[in-house]
N, C-alpha and C positions, 0 to 999 in steps of 0.2 A: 520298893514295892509301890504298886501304884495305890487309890484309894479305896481300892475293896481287898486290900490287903493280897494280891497274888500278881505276879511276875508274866510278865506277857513275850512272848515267842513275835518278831514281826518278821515276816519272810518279804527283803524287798526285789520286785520285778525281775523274777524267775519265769523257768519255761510256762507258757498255759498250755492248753489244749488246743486253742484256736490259731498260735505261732506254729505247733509241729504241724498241725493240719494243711497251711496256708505254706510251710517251708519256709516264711519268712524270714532270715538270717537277719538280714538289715534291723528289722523290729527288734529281733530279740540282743540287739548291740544299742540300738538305743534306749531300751530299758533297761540296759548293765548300766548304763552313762547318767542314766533318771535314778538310779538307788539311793542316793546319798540322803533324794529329800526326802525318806522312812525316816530319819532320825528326829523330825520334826514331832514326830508320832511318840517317842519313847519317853518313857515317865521313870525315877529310879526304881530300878531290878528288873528293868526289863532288858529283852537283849534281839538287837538285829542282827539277821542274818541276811549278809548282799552278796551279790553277784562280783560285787566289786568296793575298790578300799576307800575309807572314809578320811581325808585328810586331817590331820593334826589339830589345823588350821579351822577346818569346817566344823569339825565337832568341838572348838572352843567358841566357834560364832553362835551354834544353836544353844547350846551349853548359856551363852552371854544371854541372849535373846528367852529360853525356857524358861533360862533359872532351875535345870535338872541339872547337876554337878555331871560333866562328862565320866567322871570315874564312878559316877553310881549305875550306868551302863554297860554294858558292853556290847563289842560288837563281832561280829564273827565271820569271815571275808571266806564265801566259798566260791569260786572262780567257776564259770557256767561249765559244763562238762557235757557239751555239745547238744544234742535233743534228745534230755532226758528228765524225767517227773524231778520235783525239788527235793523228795526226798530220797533219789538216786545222788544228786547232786552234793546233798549234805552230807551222804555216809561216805 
């Protein structure tokens, strides 16, 4: 848990409003590819939720660098589900 004592949700670079509007695909592939650096963001008990997976590797580098234990995180890899709200995408 972080310092005020509660657990934080990070939703990283999912669909917006302004990707479905513009049709942008390209955009919404290179924010799948930008998700990793949310983990930068997490404190223990908190938990990301990405577009896409965080390697082994990365999350021992931020882990090295935070000083958050990688296992007092987690993370939760929900694969885009074409152009739809994020919370279509997480259910």
């Amino acid at each position: 848990m972080n310092e005020s004592g509660t657990s934080l949700v990070v939703f990283a670079s999912f669909l917006s409003d302004l990707a479905v509007d513009l049709e942008e695909g390209h955009v919404l592939a290179q924010w799948a590819l930008q998700a990793p650096r949310k983990a930068w963001l997490l404190r223990p008990g908190d938990v990301l939720v990405s577009p896409g997976p965080l390697s082994r590797e990365f999350r021992r580098y931020v882990s090295g660098l935070t000083l958050v234990p990688s296992d007092q995180t987690a993370v939760i890899e929900v694969p885009p589900a074409g152009t739809v709200p994020v919370a279509q995408a997480v259910r």
